[in-house]
N, C-alpha and C positions, 0 to 999 in steps of 0.2 A: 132557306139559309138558317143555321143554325142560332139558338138565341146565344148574345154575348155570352161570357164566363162574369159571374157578378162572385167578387169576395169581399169579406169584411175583418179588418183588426185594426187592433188601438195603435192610432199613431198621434202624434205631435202637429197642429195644423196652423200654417202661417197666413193669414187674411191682409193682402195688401191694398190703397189705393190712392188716387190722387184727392187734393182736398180743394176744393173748388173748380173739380174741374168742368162744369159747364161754362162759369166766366170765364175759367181761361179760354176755353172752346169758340165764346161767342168774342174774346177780345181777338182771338189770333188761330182760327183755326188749323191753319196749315204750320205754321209755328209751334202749335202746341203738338200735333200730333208728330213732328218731327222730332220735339225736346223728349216726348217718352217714348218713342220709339230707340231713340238714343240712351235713356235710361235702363229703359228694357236690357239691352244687347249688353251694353258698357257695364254695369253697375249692378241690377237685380240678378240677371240670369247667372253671370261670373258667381255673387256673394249667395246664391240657391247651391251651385256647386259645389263652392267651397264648404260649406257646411254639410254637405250629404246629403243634400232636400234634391226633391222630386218637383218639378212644377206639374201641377196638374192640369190647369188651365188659365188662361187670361179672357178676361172681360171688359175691351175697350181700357177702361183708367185702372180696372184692378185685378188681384193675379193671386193663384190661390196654388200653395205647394206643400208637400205634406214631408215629415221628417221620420224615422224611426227613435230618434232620440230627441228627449226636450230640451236640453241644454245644446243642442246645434240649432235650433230652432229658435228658441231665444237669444241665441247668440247670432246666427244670422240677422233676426231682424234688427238687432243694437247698430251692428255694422253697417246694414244698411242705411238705417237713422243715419248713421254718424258720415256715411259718404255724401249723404244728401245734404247733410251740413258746406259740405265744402265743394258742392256743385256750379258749375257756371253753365248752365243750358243756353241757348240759343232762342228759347221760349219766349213767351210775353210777359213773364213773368219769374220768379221763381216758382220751382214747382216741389210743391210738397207732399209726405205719404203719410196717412196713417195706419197701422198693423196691429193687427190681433192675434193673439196664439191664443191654443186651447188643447187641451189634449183629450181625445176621446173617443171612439168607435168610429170607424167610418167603413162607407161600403165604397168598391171601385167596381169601375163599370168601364169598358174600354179605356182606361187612363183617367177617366173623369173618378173623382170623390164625390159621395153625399153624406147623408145621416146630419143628427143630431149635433157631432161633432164639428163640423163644418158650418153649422148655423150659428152655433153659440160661435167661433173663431169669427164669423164674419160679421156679428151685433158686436162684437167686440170693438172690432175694428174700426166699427160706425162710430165708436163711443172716444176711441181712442184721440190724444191730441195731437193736433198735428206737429207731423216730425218727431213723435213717441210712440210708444207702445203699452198695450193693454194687455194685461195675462189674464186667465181664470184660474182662482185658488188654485187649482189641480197642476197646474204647471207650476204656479211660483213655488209650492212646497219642494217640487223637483229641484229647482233650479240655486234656492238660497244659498248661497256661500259659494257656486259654480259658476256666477258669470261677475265680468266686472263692473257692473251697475248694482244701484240698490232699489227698489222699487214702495212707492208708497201704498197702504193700507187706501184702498178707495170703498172696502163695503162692499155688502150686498147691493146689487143692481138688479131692478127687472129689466128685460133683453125681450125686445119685440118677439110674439111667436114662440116663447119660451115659457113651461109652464111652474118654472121655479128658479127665483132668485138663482143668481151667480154671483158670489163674492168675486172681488176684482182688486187688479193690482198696476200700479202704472211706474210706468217712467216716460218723465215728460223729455228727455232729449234736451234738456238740460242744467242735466247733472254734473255732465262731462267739464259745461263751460258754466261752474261755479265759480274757481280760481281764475278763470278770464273776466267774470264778474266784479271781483275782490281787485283784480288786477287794473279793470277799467276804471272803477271810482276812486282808485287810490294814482290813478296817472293825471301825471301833472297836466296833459291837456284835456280834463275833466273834474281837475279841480276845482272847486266852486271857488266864488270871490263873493263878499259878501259887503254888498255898501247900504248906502244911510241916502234917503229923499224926505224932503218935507212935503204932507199932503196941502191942501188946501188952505185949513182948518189950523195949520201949524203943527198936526204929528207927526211925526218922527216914525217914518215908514221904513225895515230891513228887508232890502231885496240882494237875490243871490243870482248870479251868473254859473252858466258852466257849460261846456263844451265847445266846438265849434261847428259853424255851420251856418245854416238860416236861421231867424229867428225864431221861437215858439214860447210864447208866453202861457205860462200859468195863472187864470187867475184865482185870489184868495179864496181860502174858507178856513172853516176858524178850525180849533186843535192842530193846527203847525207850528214846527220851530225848524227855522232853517236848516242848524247845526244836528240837533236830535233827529231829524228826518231824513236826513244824509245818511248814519248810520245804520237806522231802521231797518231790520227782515220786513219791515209792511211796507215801505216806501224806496227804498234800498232799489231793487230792481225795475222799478218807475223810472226812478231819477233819473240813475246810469243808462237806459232803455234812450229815452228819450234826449240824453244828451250826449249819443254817443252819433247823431247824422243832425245835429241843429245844435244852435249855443239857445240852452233852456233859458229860458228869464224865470222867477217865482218870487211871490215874496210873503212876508208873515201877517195875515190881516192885524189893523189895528184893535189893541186891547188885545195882541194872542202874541208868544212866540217872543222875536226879537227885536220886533216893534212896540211903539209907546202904549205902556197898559194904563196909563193916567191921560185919558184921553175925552173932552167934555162929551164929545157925541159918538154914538154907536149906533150906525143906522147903516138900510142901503144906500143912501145914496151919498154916505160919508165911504161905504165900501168902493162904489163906480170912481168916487174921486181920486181915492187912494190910487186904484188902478191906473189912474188917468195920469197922475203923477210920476208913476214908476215906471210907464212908457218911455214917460217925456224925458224923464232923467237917465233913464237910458238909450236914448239919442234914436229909436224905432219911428221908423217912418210907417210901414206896411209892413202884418203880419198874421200867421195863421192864432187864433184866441182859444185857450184848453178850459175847460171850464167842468171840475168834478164838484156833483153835488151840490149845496147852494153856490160856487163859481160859476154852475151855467147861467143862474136867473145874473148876475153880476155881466159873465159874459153879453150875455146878451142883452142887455142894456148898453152898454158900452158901442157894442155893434151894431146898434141901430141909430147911436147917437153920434158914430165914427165909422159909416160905412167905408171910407173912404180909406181907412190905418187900416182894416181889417179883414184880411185874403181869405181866409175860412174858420169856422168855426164848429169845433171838436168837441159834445156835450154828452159826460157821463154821469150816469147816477145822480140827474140833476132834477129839479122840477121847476116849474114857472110859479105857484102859490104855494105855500108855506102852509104847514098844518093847521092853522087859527081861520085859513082862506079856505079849506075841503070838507067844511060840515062841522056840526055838533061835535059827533064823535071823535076826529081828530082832534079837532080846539081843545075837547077837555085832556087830550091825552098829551097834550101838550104844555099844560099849567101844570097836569100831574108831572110829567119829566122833570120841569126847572123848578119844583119843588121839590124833588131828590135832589139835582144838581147840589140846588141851595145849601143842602143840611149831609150829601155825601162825596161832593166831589174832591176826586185830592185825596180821600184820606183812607186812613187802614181799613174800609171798611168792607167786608168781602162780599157782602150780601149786594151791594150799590155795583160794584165793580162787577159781578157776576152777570146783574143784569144790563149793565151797559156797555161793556166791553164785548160779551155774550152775542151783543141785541146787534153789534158795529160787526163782528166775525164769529159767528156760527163754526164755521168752519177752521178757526186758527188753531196754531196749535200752542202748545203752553208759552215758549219761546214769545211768542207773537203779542200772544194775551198779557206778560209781562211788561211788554214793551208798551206796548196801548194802556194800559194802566200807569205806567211813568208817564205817556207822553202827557195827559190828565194833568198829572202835578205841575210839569215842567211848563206848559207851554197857556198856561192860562188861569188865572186865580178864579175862585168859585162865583165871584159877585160881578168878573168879567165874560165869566161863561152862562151866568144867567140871560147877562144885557144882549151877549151873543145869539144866545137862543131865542130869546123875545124879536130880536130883530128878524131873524131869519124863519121865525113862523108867522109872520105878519108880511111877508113879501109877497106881492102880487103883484106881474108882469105879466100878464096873460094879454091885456092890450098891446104891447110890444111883437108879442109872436108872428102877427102878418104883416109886422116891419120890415123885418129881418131879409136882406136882399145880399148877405152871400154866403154861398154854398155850403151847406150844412149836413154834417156827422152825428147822429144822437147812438147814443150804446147806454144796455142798461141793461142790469142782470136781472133773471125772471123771480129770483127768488128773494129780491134785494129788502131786508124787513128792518132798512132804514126810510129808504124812499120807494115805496110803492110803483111797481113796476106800471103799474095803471099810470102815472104821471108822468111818467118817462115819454111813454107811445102818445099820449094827451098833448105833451110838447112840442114830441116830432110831429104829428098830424096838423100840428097848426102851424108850423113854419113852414113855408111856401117854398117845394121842391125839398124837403129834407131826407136825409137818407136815414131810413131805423134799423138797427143789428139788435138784435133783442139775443142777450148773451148766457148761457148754464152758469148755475151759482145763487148762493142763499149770500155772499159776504158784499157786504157796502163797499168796499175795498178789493178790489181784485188781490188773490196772492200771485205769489211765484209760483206754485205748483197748481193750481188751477187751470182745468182744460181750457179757463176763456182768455187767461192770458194772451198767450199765444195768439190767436185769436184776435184780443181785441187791437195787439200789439201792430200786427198783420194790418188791420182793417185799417189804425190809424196810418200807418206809414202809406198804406197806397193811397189813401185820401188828401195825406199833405202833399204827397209826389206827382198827382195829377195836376194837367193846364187848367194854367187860371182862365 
């Protein structure tokens, strides 16, 4: 038998696939392979057509098809995105893609594609978020001003098996539903309400309402203001996220925000009380507890002391001991902090702001940084952000952790250079049965464009939606 015919040229290559699909596989196997094979036929093969692509092959959850042109190829895959948006499968879940283009040499071998071009399209695609798309340089140059998405500057990337960087470019698939964004927070049934509890102690605690649904409490941490944080590019797509399938409960810890900053005591277990208060005042029998950052060591006190209010609990970017509790070298780095605090917070100072805004989002962009630098001023005076900080690097709960008896969520980003991703996994390994998602990212803060968004977005909703 004759050997195949093997040729090679530059084409445009699309890398598609499902994102979790082994869970879905092991929740609902027949289900699931029914929903993409549905996808397949309906949706992909149709949107490969229309665009003038090739499919070359499928592989169980992902499918690789090559284009003669880049701007059909990026534009295929947006569409696809964008169908997947408004899909109802019959699955166990929704089912998501992520895609990578690339443009560059490929050889064909009966219908099948390889080479180098096809490897970097498919680390792409690894890379990609779900329900978006990942380009290499060499494509977005093609495509700028030709497709109707804008795509973000993500850098150079090393790509498994690749022997030199690939600068990279994204669109996270929600771009499209920015104005549905703007549009959610500004509808009247997501308008926040904002009322007044007295804690224990006699403070004057502001907690805010908004959505409808079940309930989902946030608890505090300090740099919040109700009203300022409603607006937010850093908190803006939190808020509205989460209160657009629950009525969010949150409120401003005391000494921060729109609660009382003339307050005698600043402690934790003036924070658990507050908490305890704004339940009460807001008539919660049982609920699931959100807890970022020091709110989880909070959370989590609360739920070991109210197992019974308390259906699951949601813990990111949090830790069980405070810096003063992790050694020498933390401790001193922690007197050092709230001795800048002392003499920079608040004020015109670019050098203090640089490193502590910086130190909060790595990754913001100017927008972002401006705003975190206001929120400084607005939501806490310097000699209440000290008392803040001394309280909450002096916290240790670590006896609490084998309390803890229900069902637990921990997320925390690998790269987090506020809370030590070591404490994160510290947390979860000590709460009994807890689930850890160890999430991509250098920001204390998730953003909106951030591949863990998504992500973690995802993680939370299946987590609350599961039987108690």
């Amino acid at each position: 038998m004759a050997d195949a015919e093997v040729t090679r040229r530059l084409a445009a290559i699309l890398a598609a696939d499902v994102v979790g699909y082994s869970k879905l596989m092991g929740a609902d196997e027949a289900g699931t392979l029914a929903a993409l094979r549905d996808i397949w036929q309906e949706e992909f093969d149709p949107c490969i057509a229309r665009h003038n692509g090739r499919i070359a092959k499928k592989m169980g959850d992902g499918a690789l098809a090559e284009f003669a042109s880049v701007v059909d190829a990026v534009s295929c895959a947006v569409a696809f995105q964008r169908l997947g948006c408004a899909q109802d499968n019959d699955g166990p879940a929704p089912m998501e893609f992520r895609v990578g283009v690339n443009l560059g040499d490929i050889w064909i071998e009966d219908g099948d594609i390889f080479g180098d071009g096809v490897n970097i399209a498919a680390r792409l695609e690894g890379l990609a978020p779900a329900g978006g798309v990942l380009i290499s340089d060499s494509v977005h140059g093609q495509v700028v001003g030709k497709v109707d998405v804008e795509f973000s500057d993500r850098g150079e990337r090393r790509l498994k098996n690749i022997d030199r960087p690939v600068h990279c470019w994204q669109w996270d698939g929600k771009v499209d539903h920015a104005a549905n964004l703007e549009k959610t927070i500004a509808d009247a049934s997501l308008e926040q309400k904002i009322h007044f509890c007295t804690s224990s102690d006699g403070a004057e605690i502001a907690y805010a309402t908004s959505g409808t649904g079940p309930p989902l409490v946030r608890a505090p941490h300090w740099m919040s203001h109700l009203e300022f944080d409603w607006q937010s590019p850093i908190w803006r797509h939190v808020l509205a996220s989460l209160s657009q399938e629950n009525t969010l409960v949150r409120f401003d810890q005391r000494a921060n925000g729109l609660s009382d900053w003339d307050v005698e005591e600043v402690s934790f277990e003036a924070f658990v009380s507050d908490l305890e208060a704004v339940v009460d005042a807001a008539n919660l029998e049982r609920f699931p507890l959100f807890g970022i950052s020091q709110g989880c060591a909070i959370s989590i006190a609360y739920a070991v002391r109210h197992p019974h209010r308390v259906s699951r609990l949601v813990l990111y970017g949090g830790f069980a001991r405070g810096n003063e509790q992790r050694g020498s070298a933390a401790a001193d780095q922690a007197v050092a902090m709230r001795t800048l605090i002392k003499t920079g917070w608040g004020r015109d100072n670019p050098a203090f702001r640089q490193m502590f805004t910086s130190s909060f989002l790595p990754g913001g962009t100017t927008e972002q940084w401006d705003w975190f630098n206001e929120l400084q001023r607005v939501s806490v005076s310097p000699e209440n952000a000290v008392r803040l900080r001394t309280a909450n690097d002096n916290v240790d709960i670590t006896d609490l952790l084998q309390q803890v008896t229900v069902p637990t969520l921990v997320m925390h980003c690998k790269g987090d250079g506020i809370v030590p991703f070591s404490e994160g996994r510290r947390m979860a390994a000590m709460i009994p049965g807890a689930r850890f998602v160890p999430l991509e990212g250098e920001n204390h803060l998730i953003l909106e464009d951030e591949p863990a968004w998504p992500i973690f977005l995802a993680e939370l909703r299946s987590f609350l939606a599961a039987p108690d």
